[in-house]
MARDORO-920770 format. One record per atom (N, C-alpha, C): x, y, z. Coordinates in pm, whole numbers, plus 50000, padded with zeros to 5 digits. Layout:
XYZ/...
END
This chain:
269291144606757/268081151606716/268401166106687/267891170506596/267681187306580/266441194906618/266731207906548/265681213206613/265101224006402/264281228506381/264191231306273/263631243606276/264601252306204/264491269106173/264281269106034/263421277405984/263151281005884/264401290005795/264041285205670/265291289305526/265871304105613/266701304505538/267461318205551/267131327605400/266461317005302/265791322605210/264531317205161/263631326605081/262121323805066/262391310904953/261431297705030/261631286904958/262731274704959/263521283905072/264831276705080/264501258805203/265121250805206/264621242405298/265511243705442/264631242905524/264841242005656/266321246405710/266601250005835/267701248305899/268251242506044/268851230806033/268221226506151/269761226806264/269271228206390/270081231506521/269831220006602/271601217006636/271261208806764/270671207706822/269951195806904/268921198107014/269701184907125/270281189007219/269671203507310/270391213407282/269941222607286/270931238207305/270491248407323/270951263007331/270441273107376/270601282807238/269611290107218/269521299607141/268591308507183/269621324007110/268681335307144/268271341207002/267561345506983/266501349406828/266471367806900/267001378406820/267171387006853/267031393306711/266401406906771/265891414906623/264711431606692/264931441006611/264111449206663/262801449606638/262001456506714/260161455906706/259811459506582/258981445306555/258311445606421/259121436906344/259951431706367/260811426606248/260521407706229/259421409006311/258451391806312/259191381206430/259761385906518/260461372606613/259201366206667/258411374206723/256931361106764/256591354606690/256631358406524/255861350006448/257151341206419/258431343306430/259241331506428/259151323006535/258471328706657/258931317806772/257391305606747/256191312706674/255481303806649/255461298206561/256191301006457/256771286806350/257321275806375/258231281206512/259201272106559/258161263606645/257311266806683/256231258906761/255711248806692/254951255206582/254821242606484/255571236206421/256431237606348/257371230706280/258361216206364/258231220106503/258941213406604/258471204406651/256971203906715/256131195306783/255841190406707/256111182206575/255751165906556/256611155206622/257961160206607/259111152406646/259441156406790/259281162406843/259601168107014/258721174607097/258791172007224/257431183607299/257641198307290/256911208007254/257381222707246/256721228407310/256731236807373/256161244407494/256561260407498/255671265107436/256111279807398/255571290407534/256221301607569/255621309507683/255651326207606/254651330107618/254111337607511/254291353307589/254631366007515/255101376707583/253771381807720/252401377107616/251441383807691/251151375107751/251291375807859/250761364908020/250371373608141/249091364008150/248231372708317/249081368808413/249571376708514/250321371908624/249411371508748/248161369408753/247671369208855/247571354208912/247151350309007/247401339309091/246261334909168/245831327609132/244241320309247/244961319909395/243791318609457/243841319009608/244291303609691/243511294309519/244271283209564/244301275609450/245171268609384/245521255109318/244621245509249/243711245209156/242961233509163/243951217809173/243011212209227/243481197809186/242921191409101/244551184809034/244161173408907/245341166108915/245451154908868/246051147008838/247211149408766/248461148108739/249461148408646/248991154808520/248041138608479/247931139808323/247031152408297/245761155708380/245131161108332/245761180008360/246521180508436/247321191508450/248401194308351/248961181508307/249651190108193/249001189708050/247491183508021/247121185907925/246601199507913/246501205408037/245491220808062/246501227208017/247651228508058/248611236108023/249481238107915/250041225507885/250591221407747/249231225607603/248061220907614/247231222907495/246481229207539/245621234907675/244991243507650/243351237407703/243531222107718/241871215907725/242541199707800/241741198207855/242431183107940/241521171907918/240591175407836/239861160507781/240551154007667/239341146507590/239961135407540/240021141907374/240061156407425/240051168707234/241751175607216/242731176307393/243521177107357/244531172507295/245261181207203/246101179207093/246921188807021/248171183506987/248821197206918/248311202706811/247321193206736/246371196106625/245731212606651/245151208506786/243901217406859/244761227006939/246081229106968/246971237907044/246421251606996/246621255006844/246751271006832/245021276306859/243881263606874/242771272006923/242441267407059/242801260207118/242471257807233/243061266407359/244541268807277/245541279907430/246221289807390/245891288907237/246301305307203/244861312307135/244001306007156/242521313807172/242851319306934/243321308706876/242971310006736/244131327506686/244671328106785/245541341506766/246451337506885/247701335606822/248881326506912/250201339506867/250381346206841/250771362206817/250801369206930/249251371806961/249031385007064/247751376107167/247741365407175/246801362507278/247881361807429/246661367307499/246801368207634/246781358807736/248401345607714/247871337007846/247421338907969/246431329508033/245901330808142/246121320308239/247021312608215/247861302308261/248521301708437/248261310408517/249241306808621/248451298308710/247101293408685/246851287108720/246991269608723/247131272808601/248011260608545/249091253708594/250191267108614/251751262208609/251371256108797/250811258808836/250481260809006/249911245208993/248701243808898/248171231008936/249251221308898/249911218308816/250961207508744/251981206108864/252381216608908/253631219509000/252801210809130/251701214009151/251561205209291/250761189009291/250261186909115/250151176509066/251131167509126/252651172309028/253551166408962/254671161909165/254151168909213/254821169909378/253851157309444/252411157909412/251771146409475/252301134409420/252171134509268/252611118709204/253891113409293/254871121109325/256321120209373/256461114309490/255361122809569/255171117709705/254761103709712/253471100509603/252561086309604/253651077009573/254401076509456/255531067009422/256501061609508/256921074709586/258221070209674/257481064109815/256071069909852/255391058109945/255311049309899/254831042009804/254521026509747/255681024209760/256641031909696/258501021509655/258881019409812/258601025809913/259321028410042/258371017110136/257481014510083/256521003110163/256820986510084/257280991510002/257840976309899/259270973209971/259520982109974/261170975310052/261000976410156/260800981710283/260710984010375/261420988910455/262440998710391/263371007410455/263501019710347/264411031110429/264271041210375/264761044410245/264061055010193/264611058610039/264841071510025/266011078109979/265881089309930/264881094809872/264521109509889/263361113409859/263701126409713/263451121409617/264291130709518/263371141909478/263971152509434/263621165709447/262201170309307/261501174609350/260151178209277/260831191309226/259561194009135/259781210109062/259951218709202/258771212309313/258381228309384/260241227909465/260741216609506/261831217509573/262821222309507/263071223609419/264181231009338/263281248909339/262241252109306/261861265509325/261951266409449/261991260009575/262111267309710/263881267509718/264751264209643/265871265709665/266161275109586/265861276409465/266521287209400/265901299209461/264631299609493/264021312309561/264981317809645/265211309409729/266901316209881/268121321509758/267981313209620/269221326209597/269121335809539/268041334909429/267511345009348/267021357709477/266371354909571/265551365409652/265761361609780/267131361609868/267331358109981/267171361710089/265971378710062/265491380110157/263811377710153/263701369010109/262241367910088/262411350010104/261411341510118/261351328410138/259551320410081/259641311709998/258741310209934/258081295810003/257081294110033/256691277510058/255181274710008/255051258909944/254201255009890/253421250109986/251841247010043/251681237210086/249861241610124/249091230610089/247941232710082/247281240309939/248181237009843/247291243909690/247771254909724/248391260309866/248591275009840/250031279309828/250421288409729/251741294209771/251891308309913/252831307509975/252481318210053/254411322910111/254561334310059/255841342410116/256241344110287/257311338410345/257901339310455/257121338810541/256841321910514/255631310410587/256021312010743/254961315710872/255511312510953/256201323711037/255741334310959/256701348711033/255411357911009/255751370111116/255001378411107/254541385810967/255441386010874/255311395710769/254851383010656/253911371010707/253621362510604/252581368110518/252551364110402/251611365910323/251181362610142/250391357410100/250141353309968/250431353409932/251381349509782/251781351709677/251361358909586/249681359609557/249021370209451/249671382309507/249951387609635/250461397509667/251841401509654/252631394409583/254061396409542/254301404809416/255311411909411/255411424509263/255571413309190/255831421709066/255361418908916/256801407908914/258041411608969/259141405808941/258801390608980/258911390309102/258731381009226/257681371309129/256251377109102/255771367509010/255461364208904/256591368608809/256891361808692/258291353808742/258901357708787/259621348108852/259241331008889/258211336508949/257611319409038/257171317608879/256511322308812/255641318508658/257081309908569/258121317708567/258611312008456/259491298708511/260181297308631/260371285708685/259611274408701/257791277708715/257241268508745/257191262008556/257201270408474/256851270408307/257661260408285/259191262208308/260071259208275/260741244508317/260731243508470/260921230508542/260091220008527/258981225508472/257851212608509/257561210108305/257991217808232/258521217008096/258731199208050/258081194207979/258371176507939/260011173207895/260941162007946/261781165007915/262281158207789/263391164407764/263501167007641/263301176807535/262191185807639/261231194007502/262131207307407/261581211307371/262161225107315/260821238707374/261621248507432/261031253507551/261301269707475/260101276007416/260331291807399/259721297207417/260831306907498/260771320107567/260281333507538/259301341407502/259211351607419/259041365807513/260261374107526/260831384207597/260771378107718/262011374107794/262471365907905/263091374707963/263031385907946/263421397908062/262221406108123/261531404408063/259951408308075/259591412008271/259621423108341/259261428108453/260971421908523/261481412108471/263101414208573/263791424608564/264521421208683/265771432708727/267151428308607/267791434708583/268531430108505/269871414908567/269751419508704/270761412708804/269871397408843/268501399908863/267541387508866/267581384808774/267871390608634/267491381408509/268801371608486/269831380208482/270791366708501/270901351308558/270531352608637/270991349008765/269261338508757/268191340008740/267341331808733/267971316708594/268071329508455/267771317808370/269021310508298/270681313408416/271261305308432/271131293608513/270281295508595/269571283208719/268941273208601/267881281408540/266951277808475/267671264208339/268961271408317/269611258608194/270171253208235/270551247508385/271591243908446/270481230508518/268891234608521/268461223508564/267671218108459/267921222608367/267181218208240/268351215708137/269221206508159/270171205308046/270071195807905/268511189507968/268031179507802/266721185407729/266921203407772/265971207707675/266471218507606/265711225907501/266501232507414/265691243207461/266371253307482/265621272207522/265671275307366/264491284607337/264811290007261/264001308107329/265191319207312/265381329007340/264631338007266/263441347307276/263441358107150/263251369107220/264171381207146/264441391307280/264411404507178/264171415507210/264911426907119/266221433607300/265891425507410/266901431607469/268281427007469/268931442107428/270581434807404/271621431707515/271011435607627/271721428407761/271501417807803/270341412307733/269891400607822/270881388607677/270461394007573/271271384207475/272851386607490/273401393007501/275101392707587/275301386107691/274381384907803/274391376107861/274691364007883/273581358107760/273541341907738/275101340507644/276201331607718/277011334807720/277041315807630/277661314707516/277951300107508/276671298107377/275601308807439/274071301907307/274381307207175/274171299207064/273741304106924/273251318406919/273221326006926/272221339506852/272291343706671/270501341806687/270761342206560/270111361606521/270101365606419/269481376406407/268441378706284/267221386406342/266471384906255/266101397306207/266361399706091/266311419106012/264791415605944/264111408805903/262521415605870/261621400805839/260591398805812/259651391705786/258461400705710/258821395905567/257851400805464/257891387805333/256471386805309/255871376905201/256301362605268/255741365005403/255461351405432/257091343505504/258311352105490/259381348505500/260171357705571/261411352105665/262351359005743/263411355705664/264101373805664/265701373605677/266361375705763/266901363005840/267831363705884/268621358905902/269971355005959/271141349805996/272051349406160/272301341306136/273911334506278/274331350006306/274251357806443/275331369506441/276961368206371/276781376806356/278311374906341/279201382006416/280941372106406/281471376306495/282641388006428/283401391606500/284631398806496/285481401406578/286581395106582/287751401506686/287901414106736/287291426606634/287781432306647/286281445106692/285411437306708/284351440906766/283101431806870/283571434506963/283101425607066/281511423507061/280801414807134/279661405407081/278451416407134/279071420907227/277631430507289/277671441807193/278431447407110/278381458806991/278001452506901/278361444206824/277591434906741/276361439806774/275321430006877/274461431606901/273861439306906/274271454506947/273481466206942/273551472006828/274381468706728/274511472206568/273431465406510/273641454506504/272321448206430/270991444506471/270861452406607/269581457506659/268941465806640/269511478506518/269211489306474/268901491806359/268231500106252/268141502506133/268781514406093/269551520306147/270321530106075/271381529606050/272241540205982/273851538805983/274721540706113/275431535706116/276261537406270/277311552806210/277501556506334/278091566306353/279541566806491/280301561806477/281081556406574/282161568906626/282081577106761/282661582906784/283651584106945/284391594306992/285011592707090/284171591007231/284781590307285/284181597307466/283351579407494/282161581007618/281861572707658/280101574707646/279111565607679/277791573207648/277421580307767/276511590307702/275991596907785/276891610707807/278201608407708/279531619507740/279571630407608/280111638107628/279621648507531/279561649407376/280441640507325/280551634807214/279451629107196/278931616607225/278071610407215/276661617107225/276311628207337/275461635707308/274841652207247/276191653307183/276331662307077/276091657706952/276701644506930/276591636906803/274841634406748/274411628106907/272901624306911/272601636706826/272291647206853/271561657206817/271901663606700/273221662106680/273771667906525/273271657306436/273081643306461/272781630506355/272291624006384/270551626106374/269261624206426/269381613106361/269931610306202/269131601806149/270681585306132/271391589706272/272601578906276/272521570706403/272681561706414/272701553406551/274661557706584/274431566206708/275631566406766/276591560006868/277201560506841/278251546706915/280041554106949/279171554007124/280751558807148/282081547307201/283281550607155/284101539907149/285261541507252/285061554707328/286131556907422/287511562807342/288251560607239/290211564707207/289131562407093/290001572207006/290201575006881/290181561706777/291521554806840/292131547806814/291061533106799/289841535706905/288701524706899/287611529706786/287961538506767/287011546806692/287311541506552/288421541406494/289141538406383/289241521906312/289501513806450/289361502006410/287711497406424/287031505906476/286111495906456/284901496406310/285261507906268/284671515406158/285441504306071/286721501006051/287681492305978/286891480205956/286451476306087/285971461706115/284421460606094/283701467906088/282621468406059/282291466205930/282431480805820/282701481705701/283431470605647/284531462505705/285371452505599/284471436105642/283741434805747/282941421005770/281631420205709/281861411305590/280741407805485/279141400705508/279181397705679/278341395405695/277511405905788/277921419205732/277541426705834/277111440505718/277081435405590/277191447305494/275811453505509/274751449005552/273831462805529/273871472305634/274861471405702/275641481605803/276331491605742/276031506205759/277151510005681/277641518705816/279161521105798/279551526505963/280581540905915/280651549705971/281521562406015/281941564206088/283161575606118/283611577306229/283791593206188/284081595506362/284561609806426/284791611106491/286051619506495/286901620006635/287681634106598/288311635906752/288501654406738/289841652806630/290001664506610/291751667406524/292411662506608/292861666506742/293991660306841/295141671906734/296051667806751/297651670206696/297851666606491/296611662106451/297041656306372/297111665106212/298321657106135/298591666306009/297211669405934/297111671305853/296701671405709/296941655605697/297791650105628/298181641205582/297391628705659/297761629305827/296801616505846/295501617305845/294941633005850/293441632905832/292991625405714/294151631005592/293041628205443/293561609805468/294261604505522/294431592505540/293221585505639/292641588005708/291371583705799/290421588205723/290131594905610/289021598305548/288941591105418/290081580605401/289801569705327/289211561605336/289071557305509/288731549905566/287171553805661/286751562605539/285691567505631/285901572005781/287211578105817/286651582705939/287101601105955/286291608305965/286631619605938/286671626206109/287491642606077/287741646206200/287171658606177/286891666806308/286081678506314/287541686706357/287421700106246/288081712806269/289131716606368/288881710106483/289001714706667/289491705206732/290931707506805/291831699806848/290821691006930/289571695906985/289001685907095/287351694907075/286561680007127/285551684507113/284771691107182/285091700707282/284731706907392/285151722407310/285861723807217/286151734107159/284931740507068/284751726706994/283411728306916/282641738306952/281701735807115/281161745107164/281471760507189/282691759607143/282961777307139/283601779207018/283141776306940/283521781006812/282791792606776/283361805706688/282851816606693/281151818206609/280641807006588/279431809606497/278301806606663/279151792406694/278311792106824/277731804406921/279231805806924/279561820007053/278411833606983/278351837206891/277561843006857/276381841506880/275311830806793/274121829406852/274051826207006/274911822807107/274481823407269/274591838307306/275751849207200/275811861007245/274211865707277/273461861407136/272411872007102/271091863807211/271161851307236/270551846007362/270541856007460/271661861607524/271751864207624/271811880107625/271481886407513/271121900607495/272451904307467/273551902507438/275291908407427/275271911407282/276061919407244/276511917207101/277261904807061/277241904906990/277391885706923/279181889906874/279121902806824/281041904206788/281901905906913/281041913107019/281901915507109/281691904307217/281231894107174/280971883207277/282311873707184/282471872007088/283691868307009/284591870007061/284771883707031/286541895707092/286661889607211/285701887507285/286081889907466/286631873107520/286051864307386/286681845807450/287701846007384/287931852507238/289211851907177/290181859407262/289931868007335/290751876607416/291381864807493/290511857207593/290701854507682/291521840907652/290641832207544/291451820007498/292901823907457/293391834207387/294491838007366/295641841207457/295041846507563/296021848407694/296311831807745/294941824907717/295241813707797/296501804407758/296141805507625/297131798207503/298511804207509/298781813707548/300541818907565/300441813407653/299621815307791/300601809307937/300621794607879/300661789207844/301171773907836/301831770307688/302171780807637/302121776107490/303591766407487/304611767907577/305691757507572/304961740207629/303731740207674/303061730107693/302811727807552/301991733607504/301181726107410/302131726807260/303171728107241/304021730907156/304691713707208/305301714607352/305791696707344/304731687007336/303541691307373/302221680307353/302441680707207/301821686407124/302241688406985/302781676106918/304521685206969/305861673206877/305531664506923/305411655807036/305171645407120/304191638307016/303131642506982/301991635106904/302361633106769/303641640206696/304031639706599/304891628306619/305861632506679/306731618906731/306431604006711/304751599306808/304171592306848/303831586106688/303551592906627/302931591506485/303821586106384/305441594106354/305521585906317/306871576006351/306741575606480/307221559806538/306381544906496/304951552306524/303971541906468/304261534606320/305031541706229/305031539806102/306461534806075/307041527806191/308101517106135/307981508306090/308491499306008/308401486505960/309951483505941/310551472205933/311971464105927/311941465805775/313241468105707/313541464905602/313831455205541/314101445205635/314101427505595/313811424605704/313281408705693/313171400405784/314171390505874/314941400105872/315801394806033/316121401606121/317031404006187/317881416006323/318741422706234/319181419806136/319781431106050/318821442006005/317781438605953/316641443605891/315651458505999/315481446806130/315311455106223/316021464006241/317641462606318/318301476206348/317951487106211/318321477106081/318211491305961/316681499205970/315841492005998/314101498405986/314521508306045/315311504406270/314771518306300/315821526606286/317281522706230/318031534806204/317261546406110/316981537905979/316181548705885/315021557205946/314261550306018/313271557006074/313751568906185/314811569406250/315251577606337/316271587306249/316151582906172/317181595106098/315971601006007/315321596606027/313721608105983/313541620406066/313481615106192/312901625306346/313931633906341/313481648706311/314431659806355/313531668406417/313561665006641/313101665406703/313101683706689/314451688606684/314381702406638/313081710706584/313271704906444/312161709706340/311021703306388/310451698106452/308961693306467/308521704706572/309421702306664/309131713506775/308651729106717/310091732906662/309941746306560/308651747806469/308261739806401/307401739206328/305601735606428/305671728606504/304531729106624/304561744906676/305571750806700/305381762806755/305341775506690/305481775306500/305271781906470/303731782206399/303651771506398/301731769606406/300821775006514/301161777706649/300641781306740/300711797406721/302021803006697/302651817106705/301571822506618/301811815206484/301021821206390/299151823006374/298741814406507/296931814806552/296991829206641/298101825506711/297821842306831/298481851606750/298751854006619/299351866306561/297871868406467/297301858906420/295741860906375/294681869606428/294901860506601/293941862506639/292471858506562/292671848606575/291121843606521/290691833206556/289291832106637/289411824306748/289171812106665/288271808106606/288261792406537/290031784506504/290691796606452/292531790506423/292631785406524/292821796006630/293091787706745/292351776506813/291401775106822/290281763906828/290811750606808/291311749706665/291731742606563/293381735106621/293721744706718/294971733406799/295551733306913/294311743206981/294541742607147/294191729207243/294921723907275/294161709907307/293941716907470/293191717707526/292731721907635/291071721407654/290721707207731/289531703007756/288461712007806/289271716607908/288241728207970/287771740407959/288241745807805/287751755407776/286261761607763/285571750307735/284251752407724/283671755707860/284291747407992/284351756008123/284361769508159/285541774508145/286451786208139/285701795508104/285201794507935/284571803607887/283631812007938/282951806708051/281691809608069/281901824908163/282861829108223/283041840908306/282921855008178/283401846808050/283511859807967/282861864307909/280961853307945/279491856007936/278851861408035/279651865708108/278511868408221/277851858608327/278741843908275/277591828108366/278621824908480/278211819008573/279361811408637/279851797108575/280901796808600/281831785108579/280941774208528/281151766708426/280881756708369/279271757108321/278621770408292/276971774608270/277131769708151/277771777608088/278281780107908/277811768107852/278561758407891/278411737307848/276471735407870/276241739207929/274821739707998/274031749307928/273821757907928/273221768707844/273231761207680/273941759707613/274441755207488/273611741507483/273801733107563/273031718407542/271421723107572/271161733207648/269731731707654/269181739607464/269741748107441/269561756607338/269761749307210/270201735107246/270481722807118/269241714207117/269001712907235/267521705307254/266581710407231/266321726507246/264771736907197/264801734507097/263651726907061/262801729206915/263201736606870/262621751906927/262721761506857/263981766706854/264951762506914/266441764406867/267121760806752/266691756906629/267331750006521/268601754406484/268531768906483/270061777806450/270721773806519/270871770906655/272121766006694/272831752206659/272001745306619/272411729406546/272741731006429/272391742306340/272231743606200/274191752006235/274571758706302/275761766306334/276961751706365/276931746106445/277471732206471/277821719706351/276611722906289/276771712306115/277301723606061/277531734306042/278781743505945/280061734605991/280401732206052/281731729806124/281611710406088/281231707906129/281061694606117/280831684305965/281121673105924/281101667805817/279481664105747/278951665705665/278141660305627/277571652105548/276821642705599/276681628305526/275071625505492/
END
């Protein structure tokens, strides 16, 4: 059996998915996933039971259970009416109230009555079968007995028991008490287990935002239970959260970029070696251009970038080197083209030559051996001068002073850091001259009779000589690799230690600060 998704184009016919299986339907707000998950509602239930659980649901809880019968409990729930009118015909007005989009189930009364229905029938059967033979029978496990077990693992300090129409938390102990009285987690929790277990089998079962009030650690951890006791039905997932779809580890995800004239575009994620599934995901969860740079989030790159390229989704990649391939891999995977991706990453050590070589490749580098330099670049340093009442030239003189002293005491450091990165570079750029062990030794003889460790050195250090014979603080900027300058700086403002980094990020965030962002894009590439 399958399961049936609509064209991937307007007019196109159907697409249909294994059934059983798991899929997640992922896409950002607005881009129609409810109205896909209720296509999939209809389109499905002629041939299979479908049982959709809708984002907006009352979580409140009666005091007690009505009783009904099996049948007439899952007609309340499944359609909405338990006489002789229910029908999937009558589904979208009977239980999605004629607006199956944004109506507000009111259902937990429901999942409560079926669940202790479906526990009586169990009980009645295995008495009759156990009075027909006249010895004992295993007593096999109801919906509610699988929710009192998973409850001990999902919430093992809490304990759930059914009995009398009523649910009631850590039955039997002083701190007992109701279930209506449990947080929002706790009961959507009991809601979507009871939704889900007591689900017709076979059916096709969707989910619409299934992270909805969980913890991210409960969300795991529930609706792997949840497919593990439901393995002859098909989930279907619709999420804009991208942790919870990384998660589902093994399911289809498909992605959905818009719904207009009646029709969705979308498609299968796609994969890449060379970009792992949870970036994927947060790429094509977005509508802008990616912007792929160093550091980690939340790290200064990443929130310097934020603010310099309001109008880029930024993506930090940790090494350079991640920075480079993934811009590669992005840009070159065809099923990913209305992506368009960049990069940036500091100068480091590097020539001319490999810059204009990464700027083939779309990935460009900023001015400044490192990006902590950025922040003291002399246009910066100026407007914080005039912040802070100083003259803006002699707030210049006094870091160039100081960066300059700093830069001799180590300059036999940063002269072997330097060659070292030159070195590194082009070792990288061996290749064998033929394909055997002859070929090899010749690659790296030629290649080592390139390296004249001498002249790289000499030439690293007369690049340095020649910034402190300038004196000009951006030159030097441009190849001091020393992280903590933007630290440092701050004594030769008047701030204590590490203000400077601080002062500067708040003065990026004022509104009314624009000049200082507008000083930062001088220096920086623009796209």
């Amino acid at each position: 059996m399958t399961l049936r998704f609509p064209s991937t184009t307007p007019g196109g016919l159907v697409v249909e998915v294994p059934h059983p299986s798991r899929v997640v339907v992922i896409g950002a707000n607005g881009s129609g996933k409810t109205r896909l998950g209720i296509w999939l509602e209809g389109q499905n239930q002629g041939h299979i039971p479908v049982h959709r659980i809708g984002a907006q649901k009352a979580l409140a809880l009666p005091d007690y259970a009505e009783v009904k019968n099996v049948e007439q409990a899952e007609r309340e729930l499944y359609f909405g009416r338990s006489d002789q009118h229910a029908s999937t015909d009558r589904k979208i007005h009977d239980r999605w109230g004629g607006n199956p989009a944004t109506h507000l189930l009111n259902d937990y009364n429901g999942v409560l009555a079926l669940l202790f229905a479906k526990e009586s029938e169990r009980d009645r059967i295995h008495t009759q079968m156990t009075r027909e033979v006249a010895a004992y029978l295993p007593v096999p496990d109801s919906a509610i007995d699988n929710i009192v077990k998973l409850w001990s693992y999902l919430m093992p300090h809490r304990s759930v028991s059914f009995h009398d129409g009523k649910v009631v938390v850590n039955r039997g102990t002083p701190a007992e008490y109701h279930a209506k009285e449990m947080s929002d987690g706790e009961r959507v929790t009991l809601y979507l287990l009871g939704q889900c277990l007591t689900a017709p089998p076979g059916s096709l079962v969707i989910v619409d935002e299934p992270e909805l009030h969980l913890h991210k650690s409960l969300m795991d951890k529930l609706w792997n239970k949840v497919e593990e006791l439901c393995p002859d039905k098909s989930i279907v997932y619709i999420t804009h959260d991208l942790d919870f779809a990384a998660s589902r580890y093994g399911a289809s995800k498909f992605w959905v970029q818009s719904f207009t004239a009646g029709a969705w575009t979308w498609s299968e994620l796609p994969t890449d070696e060379a970009l792992p599934e949870s970036l994927v995901l947060e790429l094509v969860g977005n509508r802008k251009p990616v912007l792929f740079c160093e550091g980690e989030r939340g790290g200064l790159d990443h929130s310097l970038y934020q603010l310099c390229y309001p109008s880029y989704h930024v993506v930090p990649r940790g090494s350079s080197e991640k920075v480079v391939e993934s811009v590669k891999a992005l840009n070159a995977n065809p099923a990913l083209h209305t992506l368009t991706a960049f990069g940036l990453v500091d100068r480091d050590h590097r020539s001319d030559d490999e810059i204009a070589a990464l700027e083939r490749h779309q990935v460009f580098s900023i001015p400044f051996a490192e990006i902590e330099n950025l922040l003291c670049n002399e246009q910066v340093l100026s407007c914080v001068g005039q912040v802070l009442a100083r003259d803006p030239a002699e707030t210049v003189r006094a870091v160039t002073e100081y960066v300059s002293r700093s830069l001799t005491a180590e300059i036999e450091l940063q002269v072997t850091q330097s060659a070292a990165r030159r070195i590194r570079y082009h070792l990288s750029c061996f290749s064998p001259l033929s394909n055997d062990r002859a070929g090899l030794q010749a690659g790296v003889d030629a290649l080592l009779a390139t390296l004249d460790i001498t002249a790289i050195a000499a030439d690293a250090e007369a690049r340095f000589r020649a910034a402190l014979q300038n004196q000009r603080l951006d030159d030097i900027l441009k190849i001091y690799n020393r992280k903590s300058l933007a630290d440092q700086v701050s004594t030769c403002l008047g701030l204590k230690h590490a203000e400077y980094r601080e002062l500067v990020f708040r003065l990026a965030k004022d509104s009314q600060s624009s000049d200082i962002l507008g000083r930062f894009l001088n220096y920086l590439p623009r796209r």
